[in-house]
C-alpha positions as CSV (number, residue, x, y, z in Angstrom):
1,X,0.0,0.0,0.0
2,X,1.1,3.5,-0.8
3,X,2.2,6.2,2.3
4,X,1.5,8.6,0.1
5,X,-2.3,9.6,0.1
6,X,-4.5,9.1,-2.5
7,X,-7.5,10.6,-4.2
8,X,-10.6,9.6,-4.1
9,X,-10.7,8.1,-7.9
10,X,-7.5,6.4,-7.6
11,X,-8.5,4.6,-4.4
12,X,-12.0,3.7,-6.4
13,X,-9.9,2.3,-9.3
14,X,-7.2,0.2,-7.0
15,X,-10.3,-1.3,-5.1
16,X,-12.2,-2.1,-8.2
17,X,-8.8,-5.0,-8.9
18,X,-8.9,-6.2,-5.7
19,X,-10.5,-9.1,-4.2
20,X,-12.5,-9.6,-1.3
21,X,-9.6,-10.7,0.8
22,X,-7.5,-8.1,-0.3
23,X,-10.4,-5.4,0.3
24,X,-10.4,-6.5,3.7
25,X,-6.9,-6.5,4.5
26,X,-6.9,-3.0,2.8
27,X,-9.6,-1.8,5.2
28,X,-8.1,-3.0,8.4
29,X,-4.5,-1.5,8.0
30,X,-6.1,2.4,7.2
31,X,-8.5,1.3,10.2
32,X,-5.0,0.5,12.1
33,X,-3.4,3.8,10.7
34,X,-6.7,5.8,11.7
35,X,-6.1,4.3,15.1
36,X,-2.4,5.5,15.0
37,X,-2.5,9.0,13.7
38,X,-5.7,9.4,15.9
39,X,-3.2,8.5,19.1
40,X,-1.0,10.9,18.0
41,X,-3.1,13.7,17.8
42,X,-4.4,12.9,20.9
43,X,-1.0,12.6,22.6
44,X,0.0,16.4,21.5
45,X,-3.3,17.4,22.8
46,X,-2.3,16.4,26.0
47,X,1.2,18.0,25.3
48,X,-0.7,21.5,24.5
49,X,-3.6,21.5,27.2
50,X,-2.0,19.6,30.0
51,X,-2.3,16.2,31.8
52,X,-6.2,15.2,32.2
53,X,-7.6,14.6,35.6
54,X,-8.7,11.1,36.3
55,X,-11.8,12.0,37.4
56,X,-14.4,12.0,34.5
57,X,-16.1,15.4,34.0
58,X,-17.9,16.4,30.8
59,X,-16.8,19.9,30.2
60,X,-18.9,22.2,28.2
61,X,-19.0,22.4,24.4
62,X,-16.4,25.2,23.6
63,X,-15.0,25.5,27.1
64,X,-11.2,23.2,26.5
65,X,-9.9,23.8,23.2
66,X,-8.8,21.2,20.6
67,X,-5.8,21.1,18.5
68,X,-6.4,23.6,15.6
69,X,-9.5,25.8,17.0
70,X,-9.1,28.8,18.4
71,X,-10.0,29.3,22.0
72,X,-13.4,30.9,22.8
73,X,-13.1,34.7,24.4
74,X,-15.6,34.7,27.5
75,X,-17.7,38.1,27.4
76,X,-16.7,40.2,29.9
77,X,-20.2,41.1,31.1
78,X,-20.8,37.5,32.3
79,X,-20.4,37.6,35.8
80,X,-18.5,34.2,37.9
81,X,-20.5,31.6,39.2
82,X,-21.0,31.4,43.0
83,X,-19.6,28.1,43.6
84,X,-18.0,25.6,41.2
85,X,-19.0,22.2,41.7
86,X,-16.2,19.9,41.9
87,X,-17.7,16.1,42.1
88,X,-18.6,15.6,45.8
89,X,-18.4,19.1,46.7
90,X,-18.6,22.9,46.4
91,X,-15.2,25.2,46.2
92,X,-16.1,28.8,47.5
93,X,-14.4,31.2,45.0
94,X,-11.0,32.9,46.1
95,X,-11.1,36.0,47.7
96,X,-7.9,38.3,46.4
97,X,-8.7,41.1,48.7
98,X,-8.1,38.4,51.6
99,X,-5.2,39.6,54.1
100,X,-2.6,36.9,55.8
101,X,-4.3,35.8,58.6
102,X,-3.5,37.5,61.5
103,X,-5.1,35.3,64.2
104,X,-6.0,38.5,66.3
105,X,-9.0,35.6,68.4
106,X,-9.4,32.3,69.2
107,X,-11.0,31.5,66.9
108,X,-8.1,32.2,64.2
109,X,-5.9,30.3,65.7
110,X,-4.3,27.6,62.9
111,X,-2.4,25.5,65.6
112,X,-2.6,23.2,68.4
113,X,-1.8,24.4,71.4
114,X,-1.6,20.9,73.0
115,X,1.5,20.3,70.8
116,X,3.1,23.0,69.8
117,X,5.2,25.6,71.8
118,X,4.1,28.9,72.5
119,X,6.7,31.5,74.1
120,X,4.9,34.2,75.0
121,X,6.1,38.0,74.3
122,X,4.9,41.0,75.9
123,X,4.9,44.0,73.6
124,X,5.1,47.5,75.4
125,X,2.7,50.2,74.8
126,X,4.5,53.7,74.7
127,X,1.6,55.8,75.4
128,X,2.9,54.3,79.1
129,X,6.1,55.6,79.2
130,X,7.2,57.5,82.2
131,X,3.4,56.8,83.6
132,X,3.1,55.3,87.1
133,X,0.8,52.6,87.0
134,X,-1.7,54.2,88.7
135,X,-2.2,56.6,85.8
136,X,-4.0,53.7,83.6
137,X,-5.7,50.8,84.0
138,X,-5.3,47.5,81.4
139,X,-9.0,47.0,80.0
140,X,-8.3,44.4,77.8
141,X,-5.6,42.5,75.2
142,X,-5.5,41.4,71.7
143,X,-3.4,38.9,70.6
144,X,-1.8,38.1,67.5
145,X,0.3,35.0,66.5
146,X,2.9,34.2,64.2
147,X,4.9,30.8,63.2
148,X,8.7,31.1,64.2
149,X,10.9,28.2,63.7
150,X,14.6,27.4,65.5
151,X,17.4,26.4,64.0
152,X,17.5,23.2,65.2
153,X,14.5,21.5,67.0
154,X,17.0,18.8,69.0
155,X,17.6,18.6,72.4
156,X,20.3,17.4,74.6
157,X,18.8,15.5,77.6
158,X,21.7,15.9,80.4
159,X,21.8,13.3,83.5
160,X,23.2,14.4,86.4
161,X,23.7,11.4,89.1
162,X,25.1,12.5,92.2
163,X,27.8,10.2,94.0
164,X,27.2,9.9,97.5
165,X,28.8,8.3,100.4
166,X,27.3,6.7,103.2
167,X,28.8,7.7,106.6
168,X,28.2,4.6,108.1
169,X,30.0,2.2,105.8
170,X,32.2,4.4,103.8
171,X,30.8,3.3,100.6
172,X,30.1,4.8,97.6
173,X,27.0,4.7,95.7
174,X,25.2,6.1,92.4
175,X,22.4,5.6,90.6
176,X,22.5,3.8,87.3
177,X,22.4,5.5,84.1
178,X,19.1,5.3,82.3
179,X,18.2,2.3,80.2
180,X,17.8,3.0,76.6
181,X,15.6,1.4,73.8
182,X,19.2,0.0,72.6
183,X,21.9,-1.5,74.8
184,X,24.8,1.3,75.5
185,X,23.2,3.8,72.8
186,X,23.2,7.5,73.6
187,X,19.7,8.0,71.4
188,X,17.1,8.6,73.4
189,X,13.8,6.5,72.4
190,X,12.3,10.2,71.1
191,X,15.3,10.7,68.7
192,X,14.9,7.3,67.1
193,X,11.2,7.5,66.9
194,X,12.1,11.1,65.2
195,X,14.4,9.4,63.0
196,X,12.2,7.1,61.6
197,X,9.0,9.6,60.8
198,X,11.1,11.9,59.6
199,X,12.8,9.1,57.1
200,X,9.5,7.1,56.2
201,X,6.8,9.9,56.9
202,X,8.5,12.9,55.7
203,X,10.9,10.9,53.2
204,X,13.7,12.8,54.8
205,X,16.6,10.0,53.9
206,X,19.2,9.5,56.6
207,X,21.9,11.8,54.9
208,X,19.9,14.6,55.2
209,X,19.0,13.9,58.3
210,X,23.1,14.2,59.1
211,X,23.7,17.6,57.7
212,X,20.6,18.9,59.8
213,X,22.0,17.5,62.9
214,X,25.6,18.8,62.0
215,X,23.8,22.4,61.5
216,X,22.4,22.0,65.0
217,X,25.6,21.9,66.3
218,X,25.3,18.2,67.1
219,X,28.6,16.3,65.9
220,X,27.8,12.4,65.1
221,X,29.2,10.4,62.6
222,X,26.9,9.2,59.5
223,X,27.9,5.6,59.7
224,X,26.3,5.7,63.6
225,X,22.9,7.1,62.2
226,X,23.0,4.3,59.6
227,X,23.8,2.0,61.8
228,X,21.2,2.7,64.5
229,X,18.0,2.4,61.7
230,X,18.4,-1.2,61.6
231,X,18.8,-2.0,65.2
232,X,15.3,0.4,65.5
233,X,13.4,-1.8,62.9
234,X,14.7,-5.0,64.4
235,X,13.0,-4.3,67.4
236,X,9.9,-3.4,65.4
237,X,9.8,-6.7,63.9
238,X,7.8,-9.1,65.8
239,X,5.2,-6.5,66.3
240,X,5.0,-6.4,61.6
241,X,4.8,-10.3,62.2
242,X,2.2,-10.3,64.1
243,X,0.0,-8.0,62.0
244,X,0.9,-9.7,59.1
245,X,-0.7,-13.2,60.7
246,X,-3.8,-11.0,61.2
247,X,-3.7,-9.9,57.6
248,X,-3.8,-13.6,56.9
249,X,-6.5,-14.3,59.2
250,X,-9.2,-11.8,56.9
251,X,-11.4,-13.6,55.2
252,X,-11.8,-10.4,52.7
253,X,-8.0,-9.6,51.6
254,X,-7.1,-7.1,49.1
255,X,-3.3,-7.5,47.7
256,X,-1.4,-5.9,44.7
257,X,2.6,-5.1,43.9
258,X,4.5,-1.7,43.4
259,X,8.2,-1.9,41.9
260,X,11.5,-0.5,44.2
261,X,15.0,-0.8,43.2
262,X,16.5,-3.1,45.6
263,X,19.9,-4.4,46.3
264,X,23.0,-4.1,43.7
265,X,23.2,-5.8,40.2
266,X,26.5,-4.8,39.2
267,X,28.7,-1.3,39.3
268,X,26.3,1.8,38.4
269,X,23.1,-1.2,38.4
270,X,20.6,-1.7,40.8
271,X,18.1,-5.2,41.5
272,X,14.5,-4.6,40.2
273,X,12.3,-6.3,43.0
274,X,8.4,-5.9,44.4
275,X,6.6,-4.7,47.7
276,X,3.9,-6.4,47.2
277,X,1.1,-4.8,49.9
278,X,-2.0,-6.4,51.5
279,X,-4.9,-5.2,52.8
280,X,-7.2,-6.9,56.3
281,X,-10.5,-6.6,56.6
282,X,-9.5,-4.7,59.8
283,X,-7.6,-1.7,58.3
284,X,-4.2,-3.2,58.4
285,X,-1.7,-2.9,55.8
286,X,1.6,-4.9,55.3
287,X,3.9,-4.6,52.8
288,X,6.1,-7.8,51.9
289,X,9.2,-7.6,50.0
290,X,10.4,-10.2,47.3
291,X,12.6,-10.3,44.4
292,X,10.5,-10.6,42.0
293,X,6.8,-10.4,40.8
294,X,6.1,-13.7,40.4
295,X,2.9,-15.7,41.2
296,X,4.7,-17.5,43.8
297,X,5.0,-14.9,45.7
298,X,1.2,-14.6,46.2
299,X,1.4,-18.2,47.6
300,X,4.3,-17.4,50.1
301,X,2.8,-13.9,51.4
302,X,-1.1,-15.8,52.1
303,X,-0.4,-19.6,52.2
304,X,-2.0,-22.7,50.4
305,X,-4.4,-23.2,53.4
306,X,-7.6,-20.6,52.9
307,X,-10.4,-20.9,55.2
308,X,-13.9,-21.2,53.2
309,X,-15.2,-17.9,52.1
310,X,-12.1,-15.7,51.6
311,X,-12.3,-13.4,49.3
312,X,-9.1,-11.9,47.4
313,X,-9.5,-8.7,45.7
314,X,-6.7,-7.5,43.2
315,X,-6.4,-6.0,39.6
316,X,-6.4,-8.1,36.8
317,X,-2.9,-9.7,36.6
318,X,-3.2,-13.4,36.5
319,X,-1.1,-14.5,39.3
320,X,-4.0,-13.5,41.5
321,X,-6.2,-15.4,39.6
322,X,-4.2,-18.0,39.5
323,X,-4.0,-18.1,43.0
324,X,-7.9,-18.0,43.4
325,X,-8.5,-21.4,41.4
326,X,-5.3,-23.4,43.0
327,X,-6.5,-22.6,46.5
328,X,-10.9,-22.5,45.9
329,X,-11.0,-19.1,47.7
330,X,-13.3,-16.2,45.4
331,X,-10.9,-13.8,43.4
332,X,-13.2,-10.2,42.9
333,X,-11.6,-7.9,41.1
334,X,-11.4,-3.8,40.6
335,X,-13.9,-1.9,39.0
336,X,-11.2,1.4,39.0
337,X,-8.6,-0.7,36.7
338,X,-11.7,-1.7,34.7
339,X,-12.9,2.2,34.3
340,X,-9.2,3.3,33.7
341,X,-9.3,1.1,30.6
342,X,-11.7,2.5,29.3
343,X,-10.8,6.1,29.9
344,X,-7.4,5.4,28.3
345,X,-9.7,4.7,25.2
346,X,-11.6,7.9,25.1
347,X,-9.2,9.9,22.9
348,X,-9.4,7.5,20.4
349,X,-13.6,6.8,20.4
350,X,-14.7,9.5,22.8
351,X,-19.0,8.9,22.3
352,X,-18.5,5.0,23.0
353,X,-16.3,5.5,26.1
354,X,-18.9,8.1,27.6
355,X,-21.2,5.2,27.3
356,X,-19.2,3.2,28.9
357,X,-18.1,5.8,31.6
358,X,-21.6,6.9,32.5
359,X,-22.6,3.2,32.8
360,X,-19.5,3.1,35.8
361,X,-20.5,5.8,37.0
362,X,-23.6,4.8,37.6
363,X,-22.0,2.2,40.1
364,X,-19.9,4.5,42.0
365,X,-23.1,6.2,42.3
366,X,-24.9,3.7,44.4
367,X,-21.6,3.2,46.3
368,X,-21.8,6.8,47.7
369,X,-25.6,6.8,48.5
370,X,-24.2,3.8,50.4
371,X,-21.5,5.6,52.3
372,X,-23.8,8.7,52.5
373,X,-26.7,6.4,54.4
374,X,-24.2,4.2,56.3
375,X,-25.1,1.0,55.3
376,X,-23.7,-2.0,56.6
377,X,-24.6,-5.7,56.1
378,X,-27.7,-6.7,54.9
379,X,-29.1,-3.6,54.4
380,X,-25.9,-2.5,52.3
381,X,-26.3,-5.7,50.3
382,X,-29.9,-4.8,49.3
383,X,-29.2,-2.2,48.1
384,X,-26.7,-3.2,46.0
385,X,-28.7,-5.6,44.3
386,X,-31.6,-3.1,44.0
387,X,-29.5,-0.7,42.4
388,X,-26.4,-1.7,41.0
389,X,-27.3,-5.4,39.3
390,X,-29.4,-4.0,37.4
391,X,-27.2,-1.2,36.3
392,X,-24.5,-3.7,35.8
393,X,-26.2,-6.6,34.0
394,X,-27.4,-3.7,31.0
395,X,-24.0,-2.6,30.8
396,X,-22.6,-6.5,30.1
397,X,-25.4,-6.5,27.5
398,X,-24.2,-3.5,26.0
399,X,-20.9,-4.5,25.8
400,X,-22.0,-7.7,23.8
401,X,-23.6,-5.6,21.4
402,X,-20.4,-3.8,20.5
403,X,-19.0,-7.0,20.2
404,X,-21.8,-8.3,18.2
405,X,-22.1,-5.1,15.4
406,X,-17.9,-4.3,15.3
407,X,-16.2,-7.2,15.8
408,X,-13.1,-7.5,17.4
409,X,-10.2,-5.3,15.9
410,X,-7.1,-6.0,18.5
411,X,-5.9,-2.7,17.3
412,X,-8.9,-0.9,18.7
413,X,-8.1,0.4,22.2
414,X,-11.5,1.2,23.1
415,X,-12.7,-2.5,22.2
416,X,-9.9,-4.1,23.8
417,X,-11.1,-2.4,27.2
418,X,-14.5,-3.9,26.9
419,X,-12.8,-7.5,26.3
420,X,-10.7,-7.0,29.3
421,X,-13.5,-6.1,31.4
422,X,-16.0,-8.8,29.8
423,X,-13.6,-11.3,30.3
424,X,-13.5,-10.5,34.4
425,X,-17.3,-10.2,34.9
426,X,-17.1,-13.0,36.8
427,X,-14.6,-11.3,39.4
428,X,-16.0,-7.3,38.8
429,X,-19.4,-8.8,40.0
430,X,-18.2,-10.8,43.4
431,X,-19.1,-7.1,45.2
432,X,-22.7,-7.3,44.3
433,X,-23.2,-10.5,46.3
434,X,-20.9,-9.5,49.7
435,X,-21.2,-6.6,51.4
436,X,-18.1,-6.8,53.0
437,X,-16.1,-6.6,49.5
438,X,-15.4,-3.3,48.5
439,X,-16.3,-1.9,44.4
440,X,-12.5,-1.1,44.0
441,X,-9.1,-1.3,45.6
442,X,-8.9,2.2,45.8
443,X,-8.1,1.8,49.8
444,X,-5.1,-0.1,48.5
445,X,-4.1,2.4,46.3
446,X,-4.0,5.0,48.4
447,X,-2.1,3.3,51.0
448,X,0.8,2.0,48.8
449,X,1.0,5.7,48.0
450,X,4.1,5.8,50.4
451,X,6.2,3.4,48.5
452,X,6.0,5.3,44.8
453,X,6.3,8.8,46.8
454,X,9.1,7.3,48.9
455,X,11.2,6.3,45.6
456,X,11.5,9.7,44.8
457,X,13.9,10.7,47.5
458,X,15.6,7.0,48.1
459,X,15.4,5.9,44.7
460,X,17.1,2.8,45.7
461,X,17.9,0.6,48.2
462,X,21.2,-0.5,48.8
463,X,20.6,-3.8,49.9
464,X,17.4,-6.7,50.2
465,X,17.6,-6.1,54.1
466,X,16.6,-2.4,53.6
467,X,14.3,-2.9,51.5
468,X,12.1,-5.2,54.0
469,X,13.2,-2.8,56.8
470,X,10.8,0.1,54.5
471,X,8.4,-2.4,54.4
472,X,8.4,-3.0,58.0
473,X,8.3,0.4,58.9
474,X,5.7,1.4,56.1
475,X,3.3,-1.3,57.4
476,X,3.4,0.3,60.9
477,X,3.3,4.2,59.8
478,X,0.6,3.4,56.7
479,X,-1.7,1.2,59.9
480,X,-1.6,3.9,62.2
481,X,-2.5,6.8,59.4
482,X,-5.7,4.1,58.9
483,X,-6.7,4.1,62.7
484,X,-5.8,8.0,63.6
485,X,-2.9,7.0,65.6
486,X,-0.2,9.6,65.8
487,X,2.9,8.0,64.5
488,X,5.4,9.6,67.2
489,X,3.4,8.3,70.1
490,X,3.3,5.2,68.6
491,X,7.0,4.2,68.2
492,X,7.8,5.7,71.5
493,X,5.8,3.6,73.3
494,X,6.3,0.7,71.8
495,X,9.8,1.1,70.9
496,X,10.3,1.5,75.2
497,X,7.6,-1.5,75.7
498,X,8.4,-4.6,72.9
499,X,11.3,-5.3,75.0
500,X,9.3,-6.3,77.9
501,X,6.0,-7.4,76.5
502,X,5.3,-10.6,76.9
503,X,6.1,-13.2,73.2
504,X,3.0,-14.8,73.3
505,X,1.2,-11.0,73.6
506,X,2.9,-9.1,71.1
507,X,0.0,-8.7,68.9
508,X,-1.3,-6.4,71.2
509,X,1.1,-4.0,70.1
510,X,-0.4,-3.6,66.2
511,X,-1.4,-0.3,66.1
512,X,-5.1,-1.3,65.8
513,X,-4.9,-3.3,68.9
514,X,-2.3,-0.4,70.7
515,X,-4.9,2.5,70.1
516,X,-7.5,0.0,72.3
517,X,-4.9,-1.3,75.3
518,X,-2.6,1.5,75.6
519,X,-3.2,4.9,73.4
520,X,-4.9,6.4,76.4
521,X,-1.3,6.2,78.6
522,X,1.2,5.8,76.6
523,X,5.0,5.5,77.5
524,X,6.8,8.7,77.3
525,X,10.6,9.8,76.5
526,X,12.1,11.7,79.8
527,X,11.7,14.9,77.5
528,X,8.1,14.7,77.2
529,X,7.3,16.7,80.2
530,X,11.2,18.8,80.4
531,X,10.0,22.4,81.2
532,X,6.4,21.3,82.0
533,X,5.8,21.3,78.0
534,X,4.6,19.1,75.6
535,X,7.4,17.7,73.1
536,X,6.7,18.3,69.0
537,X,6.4,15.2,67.7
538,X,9.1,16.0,64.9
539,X,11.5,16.3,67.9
């Protein structure tokens, strides 16, 4: 065929020798080349008008511009709109006139006093100068605030032990020093709690961490620092174990994998491996590292042995799948991957994937009636089946249709989304039929955030151990973000406690069981109450 194009009476004349065969495969590769340039277009759209939102919003005929129109000039005699509705909610427009806050009541104030320190400053009125204070009487304040910061935010804690003698023996005696979290270390529990938010919360790597010490005017060497991470997370082990087994114990379990660089392949080369994260039924996370991503690792992070009725949810590789049929359990998968097919597709067939879209949407729907109503249980399952089968089974049918009038053109990205999606209506309908299993895995998703944001300021880690140490540590930070447990207090209680808590009991010290048993009076570093002030918890 030709790259040049052709007329109209050229391409009439070429056909007219061709046989059927031919005419078909003449049709299908400009139906492939349609497909391509269409792509491309699309692509420097994107280039010209910025990345699209993953949220699906029709916009107004005229309002976004294509490539090659002109762009629309809004009249200036049309006034803004009040409120601009963005999905779930309503944005109040900006205010440019509005001033810095100045926090001159209560009610202004943008801190919380519990937690952070306030030093007070007295500011002298000069209309008092030289008056004895009889001459006026103080009616009243106002207060302002502002946010100052120190240099450094580290504290020295100093113990002084006296050495005494007794008069009546003649012997000497002192106190012991303190017991630390760690044998003979001079970090107190607080800095190493510190240390690790400030590493896995704040993605602060340990290097950095150095140079802020050094410009404190603290002097430690960087290999101590690096060395006193692991001994943390060592300590912090048992207590990932034990949340893990109660991951395993779910009978609902949601479970998908995230790329890291792991471990050296060679000079300049780093070890592609997998955190491959899953989800309890009671808000617990854990992240397991392996070396790979393959479906053996799904056997080795849930085991062979599956009660009857578990449930795994996942996206549609097949090593879940996989999984599902070799142990019996039910494998329901994620309407979001489905719907992110499809909206891939839209630049190329834009009316069919609306369709398609509005169909979804339709189902996300009846999940926030549900959320909005607190359902639960039986009543959350009714209406499920009232309102979403239905809604479901008519978009199934119209998929067959497509099917049934087009055909299937494995060039055609829009068609090879409904494929993948009506190949796994088995799995994207498992949520109709148990309340407990969620529409997506977007509560995944937004938990393994930490891992793909982490990568951008560790990029790598040096070796395997590391790699399950972030995974340790993520699994404990990413649980207590789920149950509104404040990280600091978390580590520096259990940090101080692991070491005495009974074996057999550890599990008690998951931060889902912690916030029940111990959140109330936790254990505190000596600094918490220095001065009679609370301690920051990025101390």
């Amino acid at each position: 065929m030709p790259s040049d194009p052709q007329s109209a009476s050229e391409i009439a004349t070429l056909a007219a020798g061709l046989t059927a065969p031919e005419m078909s495969a003449l049709i299908g590769a400009q139906e492939r080349e349609i497909i391509r340039l269409r792509r491309q277009v699309a692509w420097f759209q994107r280039q010209i008008f910025g990345q699209k939102s993953e949220r699906r919003m029709p916009e107004p005929e005229g309002v976004q511009g294509t490539l090659g129109e002109a762009f629309d000039v809004v009249p200036d005699d049309v006034a803004p709109a009040k409120t601009t509705r963005i999905e779930a909610h309503e944005r109040a427009p900006k205010n440019k006139n509005r001033k810095l806050i100045d926090g001159n009541d209560d009610a202004a104030l943008f801190f919380d006093e519990s937690k952070v320190p306030v030093e007070v400053i007295t500011v002298a009125n000069d209309e008092t100068a030289g008056l004895d204070p009889v001459d006026f009487e103080v009616i009243g304040e106002k207060i302002s605030y502002r946010l100052a910061q120190r240099p450094g935010s580290y504290v020295i804690l100093k113990y002084v032990r006296p050495v005494i003698k007794l008069r009546a023996s003649q012997t000497l005696s002192c106190a012991p020093a303190p017991v630390g979290v760690l044998d003979g270390c001079r970090a107190d529990v607080s800095f190493i709690a510190g240390m690790i938010i400030n590493k896995f919360a704040y993605h602060q790597p340990l290097y950095r961490q150095h140079v802020k010490l050094q410009d404190s005017g603290i002097n430690v060497s960087r290999a101590w620092i690096t060395k006193l991470m692991p001994a943390a997370v060592s300590l912090l082990e048992p207590i990932f174990n034990a949340q893990l087994e109660s991951v395993r114990r779910s009978r609902v379990i949601a479970m998908d994998e995230t790329p890291i660089k792991a471990g050296r392949a060679g000079p300049g080369k780093m070890k592609a491996a997998y955190f491959w994260p899953v989800v309890g039924e009671q808000d617990e996370i854990c992240f397991l590292y392996y070396p790979s991503r393959a479906a053996k690792h799904v056997e080795t992070a849930l085991g062979l042995q599956r009660p009857n009725g578990t449930v795994l949810q996942s996206d549609g590789y097949s090593a879940y799948e996989h999984y599902a049929k070799k142990t019996g359990i039910t494998h329901a998968q994620c309407w979001a991957h489905a719907r992110r097919k499809i909206f891939d597709a839209r630049d190329i067939e834009p009316a069919q994937a609306d369709q398609a879209l509005h169909a979804i949407a339709a189902l996300y729907k009846v999940e926030q009636q549900i959320r909005d109503d607190a359902l639960t249980g039986q009543a959350k399952l009714v209406r499920r089946q009232e309102q979403s089968k239905p809604v479901l089974e008519r978009f199934f049918a119209w998929i067959d249709e497509q099917f049934d009038k087009r055909g299937f053109l494995p060039s055609s990205p829009f068609l090879g989304a409904l494929a993948y999606i009506r190949e796994r209506r088995v799995g994207l309908s498992v949520y109709l039929d148990d309340p407990e299993v969620s529409i997506d895995t977007n509560h995944l998703e937004r938990a393994l955030r930490v891992i793909p944001m982490g990568k951008k300021n560790w990029l790598f880690s040096w070796t395997e151990l590391g790699a399950k140490h972030i995974g340790i540590v993520q699994s404990l930070l990413a649980t207590c973000r789920l149950h509104d447990i404040n990280p600091y207090d978390y580590f520096v209680d259990v940090l101080q406690r692991v070491g005495q808590h009974p074996a057999s009991l550890i599990h008690q010290l998951t931060p889902r069981n912690w916030k029940q048993m111990f959140a109330e009076n936790p254990l505190r570093s000596d600094l918490h109450d220095l001065g009679g002030r609370r301690t920051c918890a990025a101390a």
